[in-house]
N, C-alpha and C positions, 0 to 999 in steps of 0.2 A: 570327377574322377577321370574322366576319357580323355578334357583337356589338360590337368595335370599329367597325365601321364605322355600326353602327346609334346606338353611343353620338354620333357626330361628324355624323348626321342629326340627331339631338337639340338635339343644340350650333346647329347652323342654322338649324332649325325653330322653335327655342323664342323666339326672339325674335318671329317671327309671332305666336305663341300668347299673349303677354306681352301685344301690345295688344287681343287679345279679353279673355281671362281668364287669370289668370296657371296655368301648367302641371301638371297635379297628376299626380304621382309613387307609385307604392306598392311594395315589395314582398313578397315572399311565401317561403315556404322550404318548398320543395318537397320538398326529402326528410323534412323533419319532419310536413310533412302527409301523405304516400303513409305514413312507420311508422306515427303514430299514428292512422289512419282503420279504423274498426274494420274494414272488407270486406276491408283488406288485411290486417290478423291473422286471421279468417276463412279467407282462401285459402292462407295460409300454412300454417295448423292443416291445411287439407283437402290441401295440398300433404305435410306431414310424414305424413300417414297412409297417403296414395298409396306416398311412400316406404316406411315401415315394412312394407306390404304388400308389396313388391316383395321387402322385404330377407326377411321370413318364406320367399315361395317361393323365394326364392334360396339359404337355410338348408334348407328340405325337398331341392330338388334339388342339393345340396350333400352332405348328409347320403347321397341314394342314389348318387353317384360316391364316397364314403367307403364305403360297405359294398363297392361292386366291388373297388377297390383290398383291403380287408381281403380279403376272394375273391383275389384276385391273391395277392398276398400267400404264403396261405396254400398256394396252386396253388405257387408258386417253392419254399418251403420244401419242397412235396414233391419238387419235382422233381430238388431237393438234395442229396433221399435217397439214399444208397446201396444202400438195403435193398429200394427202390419199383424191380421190375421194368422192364426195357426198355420191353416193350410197354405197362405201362401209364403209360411216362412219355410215349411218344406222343399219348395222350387226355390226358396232364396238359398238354402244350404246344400240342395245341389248344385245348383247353380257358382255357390262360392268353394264348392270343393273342385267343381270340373276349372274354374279359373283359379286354383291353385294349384291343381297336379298342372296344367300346361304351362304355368309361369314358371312351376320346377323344369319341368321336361324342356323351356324353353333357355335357361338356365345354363343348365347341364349341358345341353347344343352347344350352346354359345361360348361356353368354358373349352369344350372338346375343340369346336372351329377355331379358338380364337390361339389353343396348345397348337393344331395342327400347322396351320400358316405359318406363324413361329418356328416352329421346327422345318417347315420346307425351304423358309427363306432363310434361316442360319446355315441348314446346311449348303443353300447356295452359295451362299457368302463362303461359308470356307471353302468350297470348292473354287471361288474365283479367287479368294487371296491364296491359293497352294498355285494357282497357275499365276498371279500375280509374282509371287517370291520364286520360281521357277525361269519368270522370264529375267529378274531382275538376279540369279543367280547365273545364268547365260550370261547374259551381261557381263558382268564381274567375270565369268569364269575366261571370255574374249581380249577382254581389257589387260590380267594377267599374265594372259597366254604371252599377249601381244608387248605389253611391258617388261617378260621374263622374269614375273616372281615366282618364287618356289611356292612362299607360303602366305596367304591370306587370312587376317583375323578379324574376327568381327568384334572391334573396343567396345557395341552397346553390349555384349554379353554378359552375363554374369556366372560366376561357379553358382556351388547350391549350397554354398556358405552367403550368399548375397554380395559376394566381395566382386568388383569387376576381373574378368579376366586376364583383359588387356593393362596393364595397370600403369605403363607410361610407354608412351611410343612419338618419334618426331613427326610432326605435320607434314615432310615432305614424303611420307610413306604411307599418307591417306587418299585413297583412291575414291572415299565418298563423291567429292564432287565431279571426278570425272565421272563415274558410273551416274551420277543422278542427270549431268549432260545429254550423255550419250542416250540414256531412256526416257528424257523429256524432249529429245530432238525432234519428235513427231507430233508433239501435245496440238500444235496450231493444225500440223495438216490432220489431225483425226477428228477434232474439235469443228473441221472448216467441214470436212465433208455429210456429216449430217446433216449439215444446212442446206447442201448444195442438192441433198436428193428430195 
C-alpha cells in the first residue's frame, strides 16, 4: 500500500523534476547484497557454531536422561521378578520412582536450557543482521548521494499481493554490484587480521 502509493507520488512529482533535471532512478537487490556480503556469512558461520554447541550440550544431557531411564529400566525388570523378595521390592519401587521423578525433572531442564539458548542466540542474530542491513543501507545510502539519485528501489521486494514491486527496470540502473563492491572491499583485510592477533 505505502509503495503504491509512493509509486503514484512519483508519477506527480516527476514532471516537477523534468524541468530541473530529468529524474534519475536506480535500483538495488537487497537480498542478493545482505547473502553475498561477507559479514553476513561471517555471522551466519558464528551463528551455526552457536547452534552446534547448543546441540553437543543437548546430546550430553540427553545421554544422562538415557542412562536413568536404562536405571529404570532395569529397577522394573527387577521388580518383575518373582524370585526378588517383598521387602526388597519396596526399595526397588522407591528406588524406581525416585529415578523417574529426576529423569522428568531432568527432562524438563533440559527442554527449558535447550528453549533458552535458542532464544538468546536468535535474538543475537537479529540484532547482528539489523546492524548488518544498516551498514549495508549506509552504503547504498553513500553510493546515491554520490551518483545523484533521487530514488532507490529495492527489485528483490515484493507488495503483499506477492507480485514484485519493481517489475522491470534497465541493468544500467542497478547499483547491486557496486554496493556489494564497495562492502566486500575489506573482506581480505578483516579476514587477515584475526590471524595476525
Amino acid at each position: 500500500m505505502i509503495k503504491s502509493a509512493l509509486l503514484a507520488l512519483l508519477v506527480l512529482v516527476a514532471p516537477a523534476f523534468a524541468e530541473e533535471r530529468p529524474l534519475k532512478i536506480a535500483t538495488v537487490d537487497m537480498q542478493q547484497i545482505f547473502k553475498s556480503y561477507h559479514r553476513t556469512e561471517a555471522a551466519q558461520k558464528d551463528y551455526n557454531v552457536e547452534i552446534a554447541r547448543i546441540q553437543k550440550q543437548d546430546g550430553e544431557r540427553l545421554s544422562g536422561i538415557r542412562d536413568i531411564g536404562a536405571q529404570l529400566e532395569k529397577l522394573v525388570k527387577q521388580l518383575d521378578d518373582p524370585t526378588v523378595a517383598e521387602s526388597k521390592k519396596v526399595e526397588l519401587q522407591r528406588q524406581a520412582t525416585d529415578r523417574k521423578q529426576e529423569g522428568l525433572a531432568l527432562e524438563r531442564e533440559r527442554r527449558d536450557f535447550i528453549e533458552r539458548q535458542r532464544t538468546q542466540v536468535n535474538e543475537r542474530m537479529v540484532q547482528v543482521m539489523k546492524g548488518l542491513l544498516a551498514e549495508i543501507r549506509k552504503q547504498l545510502d553513500e553510493i546515491s548521494r554520490a551518483e545523484d539519485y533521487d530514488y532507490v528501489f529495492d527489485s528483490s521486494g515484493v507488495s503483499a499481493s506477492q507480485v514484485p514491486f519493481v517489475l522491470s527496470s534497465r541493468e544500467s540502473g542497478d547499483l547491486t554490484e557496486m554496493v556489494l563492491t564497495k562492502l566486500n572491499a575489506g573482506a581480505a583485510k578483516e579476514e587477515a587480521e584475526p590471524a595476525s592477533k
